[in-house]
C-alpha atoms as a printed R data frame, in Angstrom:
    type eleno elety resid chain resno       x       y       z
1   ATOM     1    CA   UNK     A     1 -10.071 -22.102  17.262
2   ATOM     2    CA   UNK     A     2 -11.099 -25.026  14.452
3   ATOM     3    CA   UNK     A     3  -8.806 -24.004  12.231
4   ATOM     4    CA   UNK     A     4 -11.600 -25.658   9.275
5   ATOM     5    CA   UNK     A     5 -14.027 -23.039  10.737
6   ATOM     6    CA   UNK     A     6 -17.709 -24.053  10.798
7   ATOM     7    CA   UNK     A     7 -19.200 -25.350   7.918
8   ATOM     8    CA   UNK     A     8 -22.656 -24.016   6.825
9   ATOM     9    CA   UNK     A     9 -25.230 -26.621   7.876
10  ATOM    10    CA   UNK     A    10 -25.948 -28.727   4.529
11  ATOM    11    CA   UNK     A    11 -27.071 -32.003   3.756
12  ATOM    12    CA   UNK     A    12 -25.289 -34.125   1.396
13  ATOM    13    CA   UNK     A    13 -27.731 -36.493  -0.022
14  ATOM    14    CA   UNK     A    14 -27.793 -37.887  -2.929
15  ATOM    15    CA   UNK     A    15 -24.357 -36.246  -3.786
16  ATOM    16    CA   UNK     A    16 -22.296 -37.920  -0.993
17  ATOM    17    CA   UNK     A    17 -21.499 -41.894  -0.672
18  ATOM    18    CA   UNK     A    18 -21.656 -41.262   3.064
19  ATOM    19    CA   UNK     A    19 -25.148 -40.566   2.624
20  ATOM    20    CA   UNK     A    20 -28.015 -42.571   4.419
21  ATOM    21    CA   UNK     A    21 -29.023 -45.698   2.413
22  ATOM    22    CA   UNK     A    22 -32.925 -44.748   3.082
23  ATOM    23    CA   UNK     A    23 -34.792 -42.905   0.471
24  ATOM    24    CA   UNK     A    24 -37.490 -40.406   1.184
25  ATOM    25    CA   UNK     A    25 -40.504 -39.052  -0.598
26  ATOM    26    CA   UNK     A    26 -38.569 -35.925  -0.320
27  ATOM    27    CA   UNK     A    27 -35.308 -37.446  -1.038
28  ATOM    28    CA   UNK     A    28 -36.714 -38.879  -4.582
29  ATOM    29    CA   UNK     A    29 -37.456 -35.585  -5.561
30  ATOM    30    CA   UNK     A    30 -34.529 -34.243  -5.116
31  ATOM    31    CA   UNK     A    31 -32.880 -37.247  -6.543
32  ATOM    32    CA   UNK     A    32 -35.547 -36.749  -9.980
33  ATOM    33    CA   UNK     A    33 -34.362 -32.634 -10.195
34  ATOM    34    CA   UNK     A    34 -31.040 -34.052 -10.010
35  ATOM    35    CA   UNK     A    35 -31.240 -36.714 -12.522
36  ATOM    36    CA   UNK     A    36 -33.258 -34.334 -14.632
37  ATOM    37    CA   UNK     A    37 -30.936 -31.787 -14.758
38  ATOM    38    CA   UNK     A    38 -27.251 -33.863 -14.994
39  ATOM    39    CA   UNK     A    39 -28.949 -36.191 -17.577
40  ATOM    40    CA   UNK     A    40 -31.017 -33.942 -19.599
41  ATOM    41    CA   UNK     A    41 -34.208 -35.366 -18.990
42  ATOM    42    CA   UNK     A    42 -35.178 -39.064 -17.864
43  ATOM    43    CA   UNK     A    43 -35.038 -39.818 -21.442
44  ATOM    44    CA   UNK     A    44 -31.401 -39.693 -21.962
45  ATOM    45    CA   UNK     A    45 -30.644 -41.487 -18.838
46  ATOM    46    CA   UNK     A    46 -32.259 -44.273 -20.359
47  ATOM    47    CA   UNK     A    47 -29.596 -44.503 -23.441
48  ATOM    48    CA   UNK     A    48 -26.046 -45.724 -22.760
49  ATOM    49    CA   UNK     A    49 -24.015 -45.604 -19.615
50  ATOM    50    CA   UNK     A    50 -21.231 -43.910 -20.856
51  ATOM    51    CA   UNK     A    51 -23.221 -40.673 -22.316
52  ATOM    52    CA   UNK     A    52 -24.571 -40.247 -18.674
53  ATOM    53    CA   UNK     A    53 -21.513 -40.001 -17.350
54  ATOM    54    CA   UNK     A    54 -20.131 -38.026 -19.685
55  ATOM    55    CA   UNK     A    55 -22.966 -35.801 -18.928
56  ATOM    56    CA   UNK     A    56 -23.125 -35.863 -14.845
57  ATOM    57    CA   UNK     A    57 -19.559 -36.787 -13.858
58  ATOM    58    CA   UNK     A    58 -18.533 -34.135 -11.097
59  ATOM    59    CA   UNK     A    59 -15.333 -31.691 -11.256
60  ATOM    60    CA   UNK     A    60 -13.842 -29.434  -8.670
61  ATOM    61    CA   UNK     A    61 -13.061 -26.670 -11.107
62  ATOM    62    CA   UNK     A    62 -10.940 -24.524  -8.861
63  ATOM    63    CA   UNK     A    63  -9.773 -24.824  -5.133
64  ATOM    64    CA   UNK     A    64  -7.387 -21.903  -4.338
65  ATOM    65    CA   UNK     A    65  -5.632 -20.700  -0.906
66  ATOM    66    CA   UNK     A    66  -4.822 -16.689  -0.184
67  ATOM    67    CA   UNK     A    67  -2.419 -16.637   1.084
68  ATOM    68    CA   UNK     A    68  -0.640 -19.741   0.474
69  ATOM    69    CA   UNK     A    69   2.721 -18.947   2.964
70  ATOM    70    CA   UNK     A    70   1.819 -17.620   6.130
71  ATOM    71    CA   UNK     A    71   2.922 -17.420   9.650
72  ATOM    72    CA   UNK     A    72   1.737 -19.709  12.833
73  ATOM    73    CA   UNK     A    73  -2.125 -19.359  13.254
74  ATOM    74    CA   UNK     A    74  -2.668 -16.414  10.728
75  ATOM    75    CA   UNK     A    75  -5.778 -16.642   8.695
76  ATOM    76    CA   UNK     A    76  -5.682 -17.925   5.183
77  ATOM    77    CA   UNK     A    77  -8.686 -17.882   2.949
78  ATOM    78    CA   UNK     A    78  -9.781 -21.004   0.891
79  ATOM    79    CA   UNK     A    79 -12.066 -20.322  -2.152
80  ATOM    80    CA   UNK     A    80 -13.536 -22.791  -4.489
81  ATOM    81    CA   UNK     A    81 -15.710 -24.022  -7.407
82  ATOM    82    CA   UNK     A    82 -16.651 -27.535  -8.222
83  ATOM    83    CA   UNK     A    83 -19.797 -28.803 -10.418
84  ATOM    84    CA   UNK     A    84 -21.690 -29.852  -6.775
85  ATOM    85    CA   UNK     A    85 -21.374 -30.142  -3.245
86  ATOM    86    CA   UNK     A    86 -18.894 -32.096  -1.622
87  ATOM    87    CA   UNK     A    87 -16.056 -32.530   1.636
88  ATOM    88    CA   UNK     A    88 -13.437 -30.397   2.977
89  ATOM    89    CA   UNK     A    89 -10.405 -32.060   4.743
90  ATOM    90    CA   UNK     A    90  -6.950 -31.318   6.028
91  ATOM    91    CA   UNK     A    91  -3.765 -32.801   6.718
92  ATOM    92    CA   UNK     A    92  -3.076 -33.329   9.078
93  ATOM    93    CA   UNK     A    93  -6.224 -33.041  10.444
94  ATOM    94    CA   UNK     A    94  -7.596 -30.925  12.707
95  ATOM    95    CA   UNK     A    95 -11.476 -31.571  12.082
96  ATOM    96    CA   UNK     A    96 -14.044 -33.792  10.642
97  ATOM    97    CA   UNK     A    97 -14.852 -33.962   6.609
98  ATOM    98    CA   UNK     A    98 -16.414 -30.275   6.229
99  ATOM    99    CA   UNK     A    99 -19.090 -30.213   3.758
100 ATOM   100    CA   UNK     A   100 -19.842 -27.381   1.811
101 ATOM   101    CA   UNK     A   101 -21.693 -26.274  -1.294
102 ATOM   102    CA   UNK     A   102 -20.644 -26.143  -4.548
103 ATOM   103    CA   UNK     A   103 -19.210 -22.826  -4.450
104 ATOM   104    CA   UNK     A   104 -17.662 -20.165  -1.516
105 ATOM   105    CA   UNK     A   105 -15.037 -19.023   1.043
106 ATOM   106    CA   UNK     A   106 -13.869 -19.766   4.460
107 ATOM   107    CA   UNK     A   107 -11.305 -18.650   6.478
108 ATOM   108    CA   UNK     A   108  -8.955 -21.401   8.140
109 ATOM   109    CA   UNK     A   109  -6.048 -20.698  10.481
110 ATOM   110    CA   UNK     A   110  -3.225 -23.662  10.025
111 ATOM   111    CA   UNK     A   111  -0.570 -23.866  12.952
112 ATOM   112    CA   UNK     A   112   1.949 -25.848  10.490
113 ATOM   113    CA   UNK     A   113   2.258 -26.742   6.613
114 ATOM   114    CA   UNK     A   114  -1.620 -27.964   5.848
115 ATOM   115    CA   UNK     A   115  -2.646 -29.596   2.512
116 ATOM   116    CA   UNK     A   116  -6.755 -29.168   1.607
117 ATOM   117    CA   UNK     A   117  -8.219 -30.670  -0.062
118 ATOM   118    CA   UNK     A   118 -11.995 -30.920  -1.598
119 ATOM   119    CA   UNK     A   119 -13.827 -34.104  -2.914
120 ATOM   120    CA   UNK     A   120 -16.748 -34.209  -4.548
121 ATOM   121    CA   UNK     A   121 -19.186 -37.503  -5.787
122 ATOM   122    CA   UNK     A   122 -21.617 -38.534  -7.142
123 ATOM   123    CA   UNK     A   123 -23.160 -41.959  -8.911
124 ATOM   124    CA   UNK     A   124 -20.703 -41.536 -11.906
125 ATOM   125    CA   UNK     A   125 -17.644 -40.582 -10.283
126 ATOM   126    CA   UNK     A   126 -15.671 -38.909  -8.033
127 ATOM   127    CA   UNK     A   127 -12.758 -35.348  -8.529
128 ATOM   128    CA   UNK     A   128 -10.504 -34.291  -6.186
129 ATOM   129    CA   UNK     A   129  -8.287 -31.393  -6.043
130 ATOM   130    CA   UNK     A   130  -5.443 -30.004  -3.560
131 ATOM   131    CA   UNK     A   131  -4.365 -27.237  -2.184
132 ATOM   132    CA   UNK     A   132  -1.056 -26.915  -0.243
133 ATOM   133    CA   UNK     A   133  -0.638 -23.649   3.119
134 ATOM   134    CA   UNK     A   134   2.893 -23.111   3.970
135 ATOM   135    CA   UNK     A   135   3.304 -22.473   7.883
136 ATOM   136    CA   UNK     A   136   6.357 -20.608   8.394
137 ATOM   137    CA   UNK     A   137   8.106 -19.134  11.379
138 ATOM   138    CA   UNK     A   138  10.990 -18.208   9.703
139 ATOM   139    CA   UNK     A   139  11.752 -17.708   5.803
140 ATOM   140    CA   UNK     A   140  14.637 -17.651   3.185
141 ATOM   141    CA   UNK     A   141  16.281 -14.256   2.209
142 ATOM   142    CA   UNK     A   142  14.070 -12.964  -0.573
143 ATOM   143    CA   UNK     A   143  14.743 -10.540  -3.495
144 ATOM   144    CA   UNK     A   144  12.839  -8.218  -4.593
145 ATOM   145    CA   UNK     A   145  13.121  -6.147  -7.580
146 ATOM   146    CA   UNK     A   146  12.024  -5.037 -11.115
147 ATOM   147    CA   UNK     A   147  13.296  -5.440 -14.576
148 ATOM   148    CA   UNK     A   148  14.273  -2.273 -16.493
149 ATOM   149    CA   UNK     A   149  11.986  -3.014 -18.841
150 ATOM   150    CA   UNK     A   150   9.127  -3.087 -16.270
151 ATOM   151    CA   UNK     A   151   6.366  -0.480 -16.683
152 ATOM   152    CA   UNK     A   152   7.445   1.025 -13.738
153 ATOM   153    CA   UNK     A   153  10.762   1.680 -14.271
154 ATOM   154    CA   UNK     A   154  11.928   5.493 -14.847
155 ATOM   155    CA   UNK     A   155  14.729   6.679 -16.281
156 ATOM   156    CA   UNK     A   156  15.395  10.705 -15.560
157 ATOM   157    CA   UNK     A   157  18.600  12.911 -15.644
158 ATOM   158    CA   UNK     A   158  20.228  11.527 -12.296
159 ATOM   159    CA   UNK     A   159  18.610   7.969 -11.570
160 ATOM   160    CA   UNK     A   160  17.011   5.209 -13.153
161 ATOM   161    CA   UNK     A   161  14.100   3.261 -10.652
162 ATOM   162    CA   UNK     A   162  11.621   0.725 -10.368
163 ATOM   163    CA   UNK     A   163   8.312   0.047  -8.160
164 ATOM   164    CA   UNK     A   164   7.976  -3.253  -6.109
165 ATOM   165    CA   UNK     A   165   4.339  -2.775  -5.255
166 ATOM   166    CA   UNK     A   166   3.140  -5.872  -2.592
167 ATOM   167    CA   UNK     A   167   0.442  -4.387  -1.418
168 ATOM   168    CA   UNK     A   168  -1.282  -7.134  -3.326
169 ATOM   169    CA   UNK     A   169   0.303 -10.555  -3.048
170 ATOM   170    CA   UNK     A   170  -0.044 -14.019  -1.421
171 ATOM   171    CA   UNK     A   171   2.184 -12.987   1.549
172 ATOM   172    CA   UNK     A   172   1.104 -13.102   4.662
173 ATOM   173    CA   UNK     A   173   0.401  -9.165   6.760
174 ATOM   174    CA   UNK     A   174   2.884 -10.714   9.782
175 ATOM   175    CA   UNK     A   175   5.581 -10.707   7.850
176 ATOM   176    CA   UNK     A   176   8.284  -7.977   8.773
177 ATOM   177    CA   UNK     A   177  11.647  -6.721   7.555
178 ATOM   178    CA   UNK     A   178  14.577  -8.194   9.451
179 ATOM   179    CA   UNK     A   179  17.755  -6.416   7.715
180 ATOM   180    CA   UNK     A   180  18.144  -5.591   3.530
181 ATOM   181    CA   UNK     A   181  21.099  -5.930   1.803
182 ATOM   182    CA   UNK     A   182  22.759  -5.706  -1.738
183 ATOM   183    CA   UNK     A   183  21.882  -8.923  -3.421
184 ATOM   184    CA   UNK     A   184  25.863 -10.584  -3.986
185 ATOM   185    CA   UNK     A   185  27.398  -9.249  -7.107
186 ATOM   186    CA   UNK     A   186  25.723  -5.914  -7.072
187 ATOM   187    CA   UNK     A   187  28.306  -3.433  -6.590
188 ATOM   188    CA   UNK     A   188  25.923  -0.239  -7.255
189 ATOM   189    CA   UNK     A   189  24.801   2.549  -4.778
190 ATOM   190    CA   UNK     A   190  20.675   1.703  -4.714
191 ATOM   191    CA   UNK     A   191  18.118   3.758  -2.868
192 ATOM   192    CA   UNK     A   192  15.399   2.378  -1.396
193 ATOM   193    CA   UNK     A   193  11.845   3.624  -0.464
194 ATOM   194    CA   UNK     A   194   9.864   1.506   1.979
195 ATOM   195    CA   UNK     A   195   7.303   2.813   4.429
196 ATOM   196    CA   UNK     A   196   7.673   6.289   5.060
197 ATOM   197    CA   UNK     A   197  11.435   5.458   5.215
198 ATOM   198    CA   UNK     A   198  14.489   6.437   3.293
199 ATOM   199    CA   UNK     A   199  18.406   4.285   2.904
200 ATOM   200    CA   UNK     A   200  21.254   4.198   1.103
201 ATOM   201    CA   UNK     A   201  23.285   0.698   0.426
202 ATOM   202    CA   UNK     A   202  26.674   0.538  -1.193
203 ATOM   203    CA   UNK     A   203  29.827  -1.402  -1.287
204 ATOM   204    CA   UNK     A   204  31.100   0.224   1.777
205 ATOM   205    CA   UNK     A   205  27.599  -0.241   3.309
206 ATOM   206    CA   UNK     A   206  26.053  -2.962   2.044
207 ATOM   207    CA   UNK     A   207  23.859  -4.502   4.364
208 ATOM   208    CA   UNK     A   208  20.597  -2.199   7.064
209 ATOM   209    CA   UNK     A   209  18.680  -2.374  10.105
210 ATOM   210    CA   UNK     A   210  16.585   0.537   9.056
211 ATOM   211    CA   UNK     A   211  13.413  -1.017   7.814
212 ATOM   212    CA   UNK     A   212  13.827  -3.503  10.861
213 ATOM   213    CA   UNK     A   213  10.243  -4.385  12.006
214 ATOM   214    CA   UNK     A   214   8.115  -2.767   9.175
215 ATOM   215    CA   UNK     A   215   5.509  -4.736   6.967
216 ATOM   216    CA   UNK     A   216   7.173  -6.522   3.909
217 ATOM   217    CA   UNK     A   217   3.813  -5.873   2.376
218 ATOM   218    CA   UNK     A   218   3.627  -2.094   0.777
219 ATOM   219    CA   UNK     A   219   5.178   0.084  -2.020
220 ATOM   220    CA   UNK     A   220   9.133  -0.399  -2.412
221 ATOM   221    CA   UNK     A   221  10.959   1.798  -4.286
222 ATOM   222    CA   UNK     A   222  14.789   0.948  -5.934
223 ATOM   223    CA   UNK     A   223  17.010   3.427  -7.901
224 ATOM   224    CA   UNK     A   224  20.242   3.626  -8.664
225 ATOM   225    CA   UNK     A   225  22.218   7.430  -9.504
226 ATOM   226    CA   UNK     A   226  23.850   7.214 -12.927
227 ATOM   227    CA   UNK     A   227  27.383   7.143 -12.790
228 ATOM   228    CA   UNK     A   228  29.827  10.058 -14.047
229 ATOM   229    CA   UNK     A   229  29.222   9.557 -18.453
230 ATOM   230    CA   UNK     A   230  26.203   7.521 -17.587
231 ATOM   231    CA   UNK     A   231  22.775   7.966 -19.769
232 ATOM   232    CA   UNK     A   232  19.472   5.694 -19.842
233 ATOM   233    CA   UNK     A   233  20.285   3.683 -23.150
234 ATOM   234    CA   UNK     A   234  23.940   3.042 -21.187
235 ATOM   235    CA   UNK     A   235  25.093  -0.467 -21.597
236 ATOM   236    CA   UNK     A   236  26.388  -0.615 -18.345
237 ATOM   237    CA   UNK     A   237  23.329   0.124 -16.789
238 ATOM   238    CA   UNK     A   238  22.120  -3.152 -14.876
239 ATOM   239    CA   UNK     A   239  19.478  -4.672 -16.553
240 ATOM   240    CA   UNK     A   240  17.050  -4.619 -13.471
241 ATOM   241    CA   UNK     A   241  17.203  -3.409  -9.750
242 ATOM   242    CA   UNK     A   242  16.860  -5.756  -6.873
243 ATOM   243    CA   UNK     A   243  17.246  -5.945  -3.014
244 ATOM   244    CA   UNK     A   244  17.404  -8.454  -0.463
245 ATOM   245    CA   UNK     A   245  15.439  -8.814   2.081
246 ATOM   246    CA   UNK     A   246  15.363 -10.845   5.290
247 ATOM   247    CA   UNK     A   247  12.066 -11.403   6.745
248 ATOM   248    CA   UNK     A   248  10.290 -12.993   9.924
249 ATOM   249    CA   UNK     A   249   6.597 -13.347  11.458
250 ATOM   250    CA   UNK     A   250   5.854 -10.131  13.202
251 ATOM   251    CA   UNK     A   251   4.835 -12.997  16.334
C-alpha cells in the first residue's frame, strides 16, 4: 500500500513552480481570479512590490499528524490548512510530491519514523511546514497517572482515586499492556481499574501480568486505601497517583 495514499486529481497551475511554462486562454483566467482576489483588484497590483506580497504571500497555517507514535504500518491521519494548494512529501520517501488542495485529510501508513511535510508557492513566495510520525515496535516504560488536584480525583471514607481516561489520545489502537508496576519510590498499596479487570500492587507485589495483552487505550482507574489515622486533607497523602506501564504493538 502507498503509504501517501492517492492524491485527489488537481492541477497546480499557476500556484506551483513545477507548473507548465505555457499559458492558456483558460489558464489567464484563472491566473486574473487569482490576481484579483490575492491583490485586491488589478489596481493594487499595480502599486509597490512589497504591498503585493504582503497581500498574496502563501502560509501553511496548520499541518498536524493523529496519531503521531504508532506501530509498523498502522494508519495515521494527516490534516492540514494552508492559504492555497500545494505538495505533500515524505522522508524518506515512499512516493512522488502529492498535491493537494488547500485544505483536508488523508490517511498514510509509515513502516518507520516519517517526517511530512507540505509546501506551498506561489509568485511571492514560498511556506513550508513539518510534521514528524514516530514508527515504533517497541516503547519506553510509561507512567500514567493523575494529580490530586485533578478533576477527577475522589476522596471518600476508605480511598482517595483518580481517572486516566485515553480513550482519546495520540496513541496508537495496537498498543497493548506488557506488565504494570509501582513507579520506583512508591511504596503505597494502589488499585487499578483497566478493562473489565481488577489488581492490587504493593511493596510485596509490586510488579503484574494481569492486564498483559489489553489495549493501553481506555479508562484507567488508580486509588490508594487510606492508611490507619489517614483523612483526605492528610499530609502524607501522595500528591498524585501513578502507574507504570510497559507497552508493545499488539503485531
Amino acid at each position: 500500500m502507498n503509504p501517501l495514499g492517492k492524491p485527489e486529481p488537481f492541477d497546480p497551475w499557476p500556484f506551483s513552480p513545477l507548473a507548465s511554462s505555457g499559458v492558456s486562454r483558460r489558464a489567464r483566467g484563472r491566473s486574473s481570479i487569482f490576481l484579483r482576489h490575492c491583490g485586491k483588484g488589478r489596481r493594487a497590483l499595480l502599486g509597490p512590490w512589497f504591498l503585493a506580497a504582503m497581500a498574496c504571500s502563501p502560509a501553511v497555517r496548520a499541518l498536524r499528524a493523529e496519531p503521531n507514535v504508532t506501530c509498523p504500518g498502522d494508519p495515521a491521519s494527516l490534516t492540514w490548512d494552508a492559504s492555497m494548494a500545494g505538495g505533500l512529501t515524505d522522508t524518506p520517501s515512499t512516493a512522488p510530491t502529492l498535491w493537494v488542495p488547500n485544505s483536508g485529510s488523508m490517511k498514510v501508513y509509515p513502516q518507520v519514523k516519517t517526517t511530512y511535510r507540505l509546501e506551498v508557492h506561489n509568485w511571492f513566495g514560498s511556506d513550508a511546514r513539518e510534521v514528524d510520525i514516530d514508527v515504533r515496535s517497541s516503547f519506553p516504560t510509561k507512567t500514567l497517572g493523575r494529580s490530586l488536584s485533578d478533576p477527577s480525583a475522589r476522596c471518600a471514607q476508605d480511598q482517595v482515586s483518580v481517572e486516566v481516561d485515553l480513550t482519546t489520545t495520540g496513541w496508537s489502537n495496537d498498543l497493548v499492556v506488557q506488565s504494570v508496576r509501582l513507579p520506583d519510590g512508591v511504596h503505597r498499596t494502589l488499585h487499578v481499574e483497566h478493562d473489565s479487570k481488577e489488581l492490587t500492587l504493593d511493596d510485596q507485589n509490586r510488579e503484574s501480568n494481569a492486564l498483559t495483552g489489553s489495549p493501553v487505550l481506555g479508562r484507567w482507574i488508580l486509588s490508594t486505601p487510606l492508611t490507619e489515622g489517614e483523612v483526605c486533607s492528610s499530609p502524607t497523602i501522595p500528591p498524585s497517583l501513578g502507574l507504570a506501564v510497559e507497552l508493545s504493538c499488539a503485531r
